[in-house]
N, C-alpha and C positions, 0 to 999 in steps of 0.2 A: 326616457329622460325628462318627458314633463309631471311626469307622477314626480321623480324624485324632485326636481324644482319646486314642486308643491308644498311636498313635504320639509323641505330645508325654509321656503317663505312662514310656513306655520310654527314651524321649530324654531324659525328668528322673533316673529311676532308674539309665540311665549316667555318667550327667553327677556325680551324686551320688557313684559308687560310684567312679568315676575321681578324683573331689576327695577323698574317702577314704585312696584307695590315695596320692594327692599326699603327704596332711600326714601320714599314717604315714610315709613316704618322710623328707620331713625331720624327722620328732623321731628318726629313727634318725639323720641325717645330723649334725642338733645334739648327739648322746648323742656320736655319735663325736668331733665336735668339742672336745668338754668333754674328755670320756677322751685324747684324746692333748694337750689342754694340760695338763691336772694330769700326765704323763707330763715334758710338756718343764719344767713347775714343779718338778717333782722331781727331774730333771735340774742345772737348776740350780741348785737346792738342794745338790746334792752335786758341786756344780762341774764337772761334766762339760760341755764345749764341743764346737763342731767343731776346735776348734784345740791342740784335745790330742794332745799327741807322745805315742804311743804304743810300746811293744817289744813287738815282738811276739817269739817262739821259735817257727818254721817250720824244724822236722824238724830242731835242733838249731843252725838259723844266725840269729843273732840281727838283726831286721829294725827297724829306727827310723822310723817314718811317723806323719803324721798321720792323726786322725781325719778331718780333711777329704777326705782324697784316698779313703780307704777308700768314703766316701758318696758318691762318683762313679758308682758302679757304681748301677745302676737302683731306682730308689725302694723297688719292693716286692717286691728281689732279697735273697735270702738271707746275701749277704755286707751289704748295706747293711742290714739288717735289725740282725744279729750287735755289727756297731758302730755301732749307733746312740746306745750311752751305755744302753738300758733293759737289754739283758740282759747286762751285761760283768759280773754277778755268775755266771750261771749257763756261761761261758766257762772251758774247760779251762787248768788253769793247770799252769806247772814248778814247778819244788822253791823258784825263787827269786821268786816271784809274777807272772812273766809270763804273758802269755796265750799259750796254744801250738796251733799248729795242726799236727795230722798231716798235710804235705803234703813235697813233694819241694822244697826249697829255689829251685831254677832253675823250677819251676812259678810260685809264689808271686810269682817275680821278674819274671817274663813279664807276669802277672798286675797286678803292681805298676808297670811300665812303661806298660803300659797306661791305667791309670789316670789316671797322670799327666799324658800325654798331651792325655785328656782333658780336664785343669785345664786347659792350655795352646791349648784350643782347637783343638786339630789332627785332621786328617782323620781317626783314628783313631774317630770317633764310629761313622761308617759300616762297622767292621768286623766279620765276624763268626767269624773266628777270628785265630789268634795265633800269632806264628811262635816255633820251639822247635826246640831239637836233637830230633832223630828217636827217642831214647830214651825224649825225657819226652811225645810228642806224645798219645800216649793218654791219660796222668794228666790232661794240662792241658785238653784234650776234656771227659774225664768232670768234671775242677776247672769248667770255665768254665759247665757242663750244672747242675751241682749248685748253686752258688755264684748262678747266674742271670746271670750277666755280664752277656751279653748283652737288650737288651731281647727282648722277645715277640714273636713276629713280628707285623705290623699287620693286624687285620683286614678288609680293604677290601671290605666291604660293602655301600656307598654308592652307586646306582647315578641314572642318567639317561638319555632316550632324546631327540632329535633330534627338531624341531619338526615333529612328524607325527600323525598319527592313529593309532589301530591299535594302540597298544602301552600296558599298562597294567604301571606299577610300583608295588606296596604293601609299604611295610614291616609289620611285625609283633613280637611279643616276640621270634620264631623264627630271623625271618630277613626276605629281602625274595624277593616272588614278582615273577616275571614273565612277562606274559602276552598273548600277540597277539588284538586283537580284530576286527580285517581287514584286509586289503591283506596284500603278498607281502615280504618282506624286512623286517624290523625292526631296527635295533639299540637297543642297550643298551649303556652304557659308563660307567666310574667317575668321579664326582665329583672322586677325590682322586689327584692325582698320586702316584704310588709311593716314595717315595725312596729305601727302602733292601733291606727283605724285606716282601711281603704274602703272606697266605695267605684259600683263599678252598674254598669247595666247591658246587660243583655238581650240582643233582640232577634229573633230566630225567623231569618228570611225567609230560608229556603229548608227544610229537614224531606230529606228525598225519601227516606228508609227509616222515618220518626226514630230515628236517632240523636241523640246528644248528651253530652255529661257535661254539666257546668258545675265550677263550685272553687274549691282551691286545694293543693296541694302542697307538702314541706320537702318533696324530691327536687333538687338540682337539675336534673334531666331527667324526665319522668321516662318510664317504660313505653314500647309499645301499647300496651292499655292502661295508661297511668291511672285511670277509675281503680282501677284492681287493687293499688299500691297502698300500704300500711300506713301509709300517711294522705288517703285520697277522702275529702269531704263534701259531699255532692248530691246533684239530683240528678239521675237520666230517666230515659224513657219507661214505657210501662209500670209507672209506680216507683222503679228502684231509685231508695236511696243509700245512700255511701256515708257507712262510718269508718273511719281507719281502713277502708279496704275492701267493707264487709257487706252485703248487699241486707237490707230491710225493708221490703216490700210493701209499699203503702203508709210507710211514717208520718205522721201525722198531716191523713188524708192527701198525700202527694198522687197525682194520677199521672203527669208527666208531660212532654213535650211536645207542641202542634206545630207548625209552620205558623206565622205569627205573632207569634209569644213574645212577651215582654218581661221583663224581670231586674229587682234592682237587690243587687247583692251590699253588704254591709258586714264587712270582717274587722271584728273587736279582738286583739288579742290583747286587751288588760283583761276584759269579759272571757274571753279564749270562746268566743262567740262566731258561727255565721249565719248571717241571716239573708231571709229572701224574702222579698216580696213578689209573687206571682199577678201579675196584672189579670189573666183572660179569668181564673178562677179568685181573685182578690183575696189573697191566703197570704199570712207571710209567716214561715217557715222558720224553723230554728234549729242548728246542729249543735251541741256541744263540742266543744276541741277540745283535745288533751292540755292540762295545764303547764305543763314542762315546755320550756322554750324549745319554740321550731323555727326554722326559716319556711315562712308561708309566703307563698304567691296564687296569683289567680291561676285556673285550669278550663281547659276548653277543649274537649273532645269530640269530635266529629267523626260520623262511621260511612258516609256512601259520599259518591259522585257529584257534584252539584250544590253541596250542603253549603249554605250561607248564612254566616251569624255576623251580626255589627256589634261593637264594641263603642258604647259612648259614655257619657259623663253624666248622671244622673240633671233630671231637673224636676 
């Protein structure tokens, strides 16, 4: 009886300390709330709308857009920030009060096509870069990098395993572990279809029987060796790597899996791109994907007892 009293004091003292850490969570969440109304209040206090035509002075060519089209660009992107109406005081201004941007005029404009696009609802959401004469393509790179154009890449974290025994997935603040508790062959595979860029990292704790497949797959619920499956893109052990399914042995000098290992994964499907960066042998790796739309997720295969890989967010 005093074990279990033990354990019901500790089970209270969490429980407490987790509802703690909750409503601090939201009076920070309310403060914020408050702070950017009085922000949009004083906004329109001073008449600032999304619907203000603005001039801009980019590198000396005078540009007429709305604010609206400017806040296209991703919420807590640097250029959407810029013209958001809070800081248009603290914006570089010409001799005749326009706001000016030191930029290359046909940058801006690429920039600005884009945008618009995106009012117009066009495929253009999915891009992640921008077509340019060959002059300006470095500025518009470093413009699109700085400015935050483009969103984040997603971190697709979220995993699931196949109505089986044997395989244990916990998430964490850190990340999410995954961990075989018997039987031979496990997967693991992403909750959330991919749609445009994810990024994901892999860290291999524990490999009992230097086994592992990492990489991603377009199955819904993959097979018992989902590596195997016509739509599996990957690297396991000894060398093998996975195209569609298909084992190629030493692709572009892959040797494979140690306990250890670190890897940060990078899946392009406008590119129909994945990539790897292998930390212990500093290699980074490239598959080709099919270009024909798939529903891609991450994939995680584990083959012995004890095997342990984490799952976290690149940095």
């Amino acid at each position: 009886m005093a074990s279990l009293s033990v354990l019901c004091d500790a089970a209270k003292e969490k429980l407490s300390a987790e509802q703690k850490l909750l409503a601090e969570r939201e009076t920070a969440v309310a403060a914020d709330r408050e702070k950017l109304q009085a922000e949009k209040d004083a906004m329109m206090k001073a008449g600032i709308t999304e619907s203000d035509l603005l001039s801009i002075n980019v590198g000396g060519q005078i540009f007429a857009v709305k604010r609206s089209t400017l806040l296209m660009a991703p919420e807590d992107s640097l250029l959407s920030l810029m013209f958001s109406g809070r800081w248009d005081e603290s914006i570089s201004r010409d001799a005749e009060g326009r706001m000016f941007l030191d930029m290359s005029p046909p940058v801006f404009s690429s920039i600005l096509s884009y945008l618009r696009a995106m009012r117009l609802e066009c495929p253009a959401k999915k891009r992640r870069s921008l077509p340019i004469d060959q002059m300006y393509e470095a500025e518009l790179k470093a413009a699109c990098l700085y400015y935050g154009l483009f969103p984040k890449p997603h971190m697709a974290l979220q995993l699931k395993s196949r109505e089986q025994q044997g395989l244990s997935i916990v998430d964490d603040e850190e990340g999410t572990t995954v961990r075989q508790t018997a039987g031979l062959f496990r997967a693991a595979f992403g909750t959330e279809v991919i749609e445009t860029v994810a990024t994901w990292k892999f860290s291999a704790v524990s490999i009992s029987n230097g086994y592992m497949f990492a990489g991603t797959t377009a199955a819904a619920d993959p097979s018992q060796n989902p590596y195997s499956s016509s739509s599996a893109f990957g690297w396991a052990c000894d060398g093998q790597v996975y195209l569609g399914g298909t084992n190629y042995p030493g692709l572009g000098g892959w040797v494979g899996w140690q306990a250890g290992d670190h890897a940060i994964f990078l899946l392009d499907i406008e590119a129909s791109t994945l990539k790897m960066y292998h930390s212990r042998t500093q290699t980074l790796h490239t598959l080709a994907l099919p270009a024909e739309k798939k529903q891609w997720r991450l994939n995680l295969d584990l083959y012995g007892q004890a095997d342990v890989v984490k799952l976290t967010i690149p940095t």
